[in-house]
Each structure stands twice: as structure tokens, then as C-alpha cells.
N, C-alpha and C positions, 0 to 999 in steps of 0.2 A: 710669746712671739716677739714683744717687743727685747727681752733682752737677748734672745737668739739672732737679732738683725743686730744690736751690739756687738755681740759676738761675733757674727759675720764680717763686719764694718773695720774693725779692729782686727781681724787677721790680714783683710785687704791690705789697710794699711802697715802693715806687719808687714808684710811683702814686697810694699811698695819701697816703702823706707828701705828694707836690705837690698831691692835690686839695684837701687838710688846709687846709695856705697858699692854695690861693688861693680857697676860700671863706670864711677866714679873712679876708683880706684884701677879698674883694666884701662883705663884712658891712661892715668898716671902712666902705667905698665908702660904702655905705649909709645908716652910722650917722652921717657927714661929713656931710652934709644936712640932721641933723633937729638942732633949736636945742640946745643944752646939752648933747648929746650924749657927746660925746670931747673930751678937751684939748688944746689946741693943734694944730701942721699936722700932717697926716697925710699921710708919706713912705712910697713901696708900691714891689714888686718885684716890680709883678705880670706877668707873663710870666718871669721869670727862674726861677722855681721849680727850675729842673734845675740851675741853680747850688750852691745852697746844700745839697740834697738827695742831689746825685750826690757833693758835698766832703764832708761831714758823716757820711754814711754809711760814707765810706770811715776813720773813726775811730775811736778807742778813747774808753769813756764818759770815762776818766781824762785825756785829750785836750784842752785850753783853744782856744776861738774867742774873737776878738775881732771886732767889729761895729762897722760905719757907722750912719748913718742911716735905711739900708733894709734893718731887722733883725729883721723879723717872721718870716721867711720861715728866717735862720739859726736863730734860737731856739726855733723848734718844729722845727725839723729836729732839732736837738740837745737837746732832751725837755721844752723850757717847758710847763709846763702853762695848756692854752690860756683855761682860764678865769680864771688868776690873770695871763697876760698880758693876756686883755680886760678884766681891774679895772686893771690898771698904764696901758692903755691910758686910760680914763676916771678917772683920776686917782683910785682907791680905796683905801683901806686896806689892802682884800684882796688889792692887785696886789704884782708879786714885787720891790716896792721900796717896798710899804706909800705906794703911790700917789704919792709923793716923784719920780718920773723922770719920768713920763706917757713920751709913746713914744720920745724921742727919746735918753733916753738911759740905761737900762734895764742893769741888769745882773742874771744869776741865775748866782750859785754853786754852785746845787745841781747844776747841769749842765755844770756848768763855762765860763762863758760869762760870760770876762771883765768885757765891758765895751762898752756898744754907743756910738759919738760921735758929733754933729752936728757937730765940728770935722772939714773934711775934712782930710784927710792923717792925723788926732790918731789912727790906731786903730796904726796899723802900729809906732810907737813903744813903745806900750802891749806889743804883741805880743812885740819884741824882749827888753821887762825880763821877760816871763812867760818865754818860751825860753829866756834865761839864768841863770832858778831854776830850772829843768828841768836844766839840763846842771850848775850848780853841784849839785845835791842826787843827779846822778847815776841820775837816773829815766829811762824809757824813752817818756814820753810827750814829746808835741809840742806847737806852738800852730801854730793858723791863724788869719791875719788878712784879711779880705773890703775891697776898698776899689776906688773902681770908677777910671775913666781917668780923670777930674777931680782925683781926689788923685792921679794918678801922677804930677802935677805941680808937684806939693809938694815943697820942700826936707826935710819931713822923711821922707818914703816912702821921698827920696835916702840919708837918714844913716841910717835904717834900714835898711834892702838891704845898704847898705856896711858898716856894723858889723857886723849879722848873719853876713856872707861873712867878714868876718875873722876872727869869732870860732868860726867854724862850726857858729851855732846854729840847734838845731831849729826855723825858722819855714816854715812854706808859706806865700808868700804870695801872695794868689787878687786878681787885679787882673779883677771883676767891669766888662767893656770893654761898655756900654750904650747908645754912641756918642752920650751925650749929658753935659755939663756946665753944669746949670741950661739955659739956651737956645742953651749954645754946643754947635754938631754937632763930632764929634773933629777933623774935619778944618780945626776955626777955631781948636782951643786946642791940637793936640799935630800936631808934624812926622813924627812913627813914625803909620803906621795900627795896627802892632802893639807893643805898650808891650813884647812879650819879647823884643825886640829889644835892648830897657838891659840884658838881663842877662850878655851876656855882659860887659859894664861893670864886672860885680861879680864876675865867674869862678860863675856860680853857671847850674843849668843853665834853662832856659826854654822852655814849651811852651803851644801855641798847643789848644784846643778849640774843637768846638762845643758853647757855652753853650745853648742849647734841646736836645740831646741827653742826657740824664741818663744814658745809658749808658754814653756816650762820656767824659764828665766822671769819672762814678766808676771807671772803667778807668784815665784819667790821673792819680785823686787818690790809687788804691792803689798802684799804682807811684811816683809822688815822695812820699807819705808813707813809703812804706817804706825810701825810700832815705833820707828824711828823718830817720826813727827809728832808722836804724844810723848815725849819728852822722856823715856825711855833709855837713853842712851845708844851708844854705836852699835854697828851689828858689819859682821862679816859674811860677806857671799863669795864663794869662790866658784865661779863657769869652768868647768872642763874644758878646754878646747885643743886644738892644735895649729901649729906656724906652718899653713900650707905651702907659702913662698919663705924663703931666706930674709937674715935678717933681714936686711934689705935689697932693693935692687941689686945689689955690687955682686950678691952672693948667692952661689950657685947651688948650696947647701949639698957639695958632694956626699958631707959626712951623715945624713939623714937616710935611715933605713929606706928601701924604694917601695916596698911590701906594704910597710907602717903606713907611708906616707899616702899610696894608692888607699888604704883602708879608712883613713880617716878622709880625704878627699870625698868617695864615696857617703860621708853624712855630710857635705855638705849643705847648710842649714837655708840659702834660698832655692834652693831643688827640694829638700827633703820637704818645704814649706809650700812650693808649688803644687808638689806631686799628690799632700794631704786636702789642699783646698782643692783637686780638680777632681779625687776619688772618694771625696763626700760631696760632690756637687755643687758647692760654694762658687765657682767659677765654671767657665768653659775657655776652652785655647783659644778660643775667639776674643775673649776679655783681654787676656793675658798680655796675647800679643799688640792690642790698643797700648796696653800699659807698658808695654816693653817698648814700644817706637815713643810714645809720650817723655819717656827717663830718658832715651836715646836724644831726642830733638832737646830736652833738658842737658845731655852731656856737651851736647854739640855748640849751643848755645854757649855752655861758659867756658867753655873752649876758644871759643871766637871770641867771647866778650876779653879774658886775659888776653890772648894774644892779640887783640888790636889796643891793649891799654899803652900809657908810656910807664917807662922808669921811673923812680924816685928821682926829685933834683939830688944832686951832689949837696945844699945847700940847705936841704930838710931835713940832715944827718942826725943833727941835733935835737932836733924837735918832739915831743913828745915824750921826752925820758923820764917827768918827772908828773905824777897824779895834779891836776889842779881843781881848786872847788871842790873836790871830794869830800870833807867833811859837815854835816850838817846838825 
């Protein structure tokens, strides 16, 4: 009984967590529209939610993720506070980089969350030096780095993979497979349909998911994190998923099949996640919808909190460039 109320307990919050992001993210949509709004392009993950959600869950808070582009979605998975992410997101003081990153390239320490990059390939590198002070300092934690099928084909994801396996360090790394690369479809930029196919390249082991599945994801993300944590070496997961929206906002993804795109929409992973807790009983629409106005009064909130923040001074330009006291 009691681990069946676990179970219950942890799909809720399964839920809660992806409907967090992706009303999170339809605000963005949103606020991408109205003149002055947000800074710069605005990169979304939306339909993936059970990636980031089903990986992140299955970690300890002491635990480092590193981040791409489409790093909204990992960083409130992993405890960003969503209002000081939607000041970071519109360029404010208040946001968790004192408005200095806007979104692309954002980091919070407080949650341990390395480092989020618009260079593709740039995160898995980043990852490898975090895992190798982990295993030098003799701790128990791990890094995971997110990087989708686009940077798998990157020379440096290569020297990363291969180092890491040599050295046998703690990384998981989550090759987020969205079958698209800016307007190239996988099948125009990569010869493997499945990228865990490299891994045996590096001796290290590789497992295939379904990416819109959050239950299925955090099933495979506690078993190779744990085998990751006992000193094991790296391990590769690749989530199925697909780019419901365009690279980013700018794009209108005329060249995306409309058929495909209808079909994969359809598994969208917090409907498909609603629809199983409400037709085994687990919830009633009555819950739901509690929880759906609670994240909504949660969006609203950090919506108003950034936009009544101020600007960065002109005069703080500087500030912050350089690690201080960090070593101990």
C-alpha cells in the first residue's frame, strides 16, 4: 500500500512538473508577440516535457545538469524559481543571472545547474569537467548533460563520450533525439536513426526511450543513474521525441510534414499523462483542475514579478565575469 501511494505521489508530481513547463513556456509563446516584451529568440521544448522531467526527477538535488538551448523545461524541472527565470528570461536584474544571460544562456547554481549553451555540441564538454570534479573530490554525485541529435554530431559530443568512457566518469548523457536540426529532418543530417547506436563506440552502455513517456523515461533514468553513481562509468540515453514548435519562435516550420507533425502532437506526453491518471483512478477532473488554476496563479505571478522588476544598471556591465572564493 504504502509503495502504491509512492507511486501515486510521483505521477502527480509528474504532472505537475510538465504542466509547470509547458504553461511556462505557452506564456513565453505569448509574451514572443507583444513588442518589447522578452530578449532575444525564444527557443521552446515544448512537447518534450517528459524529458527533462522523467531525467531530473530521477536525481539527487546535489546532482549537476548541464543545458542546451532548450533549457526552460530542465531548469524548473531541477527547482529554478520560475519567477526569477521569467525576469532572466526578459532581461531583468531580478532574473537568476541578474538579467546578464536573457535565455539562452542562463545558469543557476543554486540548483545546481551548470550551465545552459546556444553553442551546439558546447554543453557535453562542460559536463565532462563537472564529472571529473565529482570523481576527483570523491563525491557521490553525477552530472547530466541534455543535447539533442543536431549536436550528436558534433566533434566535440565525440571527445566527450570518448574521454568520459575512458575515464569512467559520472556523466549521463541524454541525447534529447527531436528529429529535427534547425530545418534539417534526422534523416538529412545523421546515417544512425538511433544515435545509441555510437555507444557501443565508446564501450559505454546505450538505451533507447520513449521521450513523450515520463514514466518510461524516469524508469530508465534511475537505473543508469544508479549505475552511473556507483562508479561505473557514463552511460547514454537517447528520448525519442519530436520539435512540435519551430526552431524557435521566428519559425514557422513551413518545411515540416503537417500529417507527421498532427501525429506526433497527438502523443503529447502531459495529455497522454492526464488521461492515464484519470482512467486508472488516480485523480478526478475535479483535482486537475485545482492544479491547473494553482500553475496558472504560479505563471501569473512570475509574469508580474519580471515585469514590475528594473533593468540591469549600465554600470553592472562588468560585474560578475570572473568566479570569486570558489576554491576551497
Amino acid at each position: 500500500m504504502v509503495s502504491q501511494q509512492v507511486e501515486v505521489g510521483l505521477k502527480k508530481a509528474m504532472y505537475e512538473e510538465m504542466l509547470l513547463i509547458r504553461r511556462f513556456e505557452e506564456k513565453l509563446i505569448e509574451l514572443s508577440q507583444e513588442q518589447g516584451m522578452l530578449v532575444g529568440m525564444q527557443i521552446l521544448a515544448y512537447g518534450q516535457e517528459a524529458v527533462a522531467v522523467g531525467i531530473v526527477m530521477a536525481l539527487e538535488p546535489d546532482d549537476v545538469i548541464v543545458s542546451n538551448h532548450r533549457s526552460h523545461g530542465h531548469l524548473l524541472a531541477k527547482g529554478a524559481d520560475p519567477k526569477c527565470l521569467m525576469a532572466e528570461i526578459m532581461g531583468k536584474a531580478t532574473g537568476v543571472n541578474k538579467g546578464k544571460s536573457g535565455t539562452l544562456h542562463m545558469a543557476v547554481p543554486e540548483v545546481n545547474a551548470l550551465m545552459t549553451t546556444t553553442i551546439v555540441g558546447g554543453g557535453p564538454p562542460l559536463a565532462v569537467g563537472a564529472a571529473f570534479a565529482q570523481q576527483y573530490r570523491s563525491t557521490s554525485n553525477i552530472t547530466v548533460v541534455f543535447f539533442g541529435d543536431g549536436a550528436a554530431a558534433e566533434g566535440s559530443v565525440h571527445e566527450a563520450m570518448n574521454l568520459a568512457a575512458l575515464w569512467k566518469l559520472p556523466v549521463v548523457f541524454v541525447c534529447e533525439n527531436n528529429c529535427w536540426a534547425g530545418a534539417q529532418s534526422l534523416s538529412e543530417h545523421c546515417s544512425l536513426m538511433d544515435v545509441t547506436q555510437r555507444a557501443a563506440g565508446y564501450g559505454m552502455p546505450g538505451e533507447l526511450v520513449d521521450g513523450n513517456d515520463v514514466e518510461k523515461v524516469f524508469t530508465l533514468a534511475k537505473e543508469m543513474v544508479s549505475r552511473c553513481r556507483n562508479g561505473q562509468g557514463p552511460v547514454l540515453i537517447e528520448a525519442k521525441t519530436y520539435r512540435i514548435r519551430g526552431h524557435g519562435e521566428h519559425d514557422h516550420q513551413h518545411y515540416v510534414d503537417k500529417k507527421e507533425l498532427e501525429a506526433w502532437a497527438r502523443l503529447c506526453p502531459v495529455r497522454c499523462l492526464r488521461e492515464r491518471m484519470l482512467a486508472d483512478g488516480l485523480v478526478t477532473e475535479a483535482e486537475l483542475q485545482v492544479m491547473d488554476g494553482q500553475i496558472e496563479a504560479k505563471i501569473d505571478e512570475a509574469v508580474q514579478f519580471a515585469g514590475e522588476s528594473p533593468y540591469p544598471l549600465p554600470e553592472e556591465a562588468l560585474q560578475d565575469l570572473w568566479v570569486e572564493n570558489a576554491i576551497s
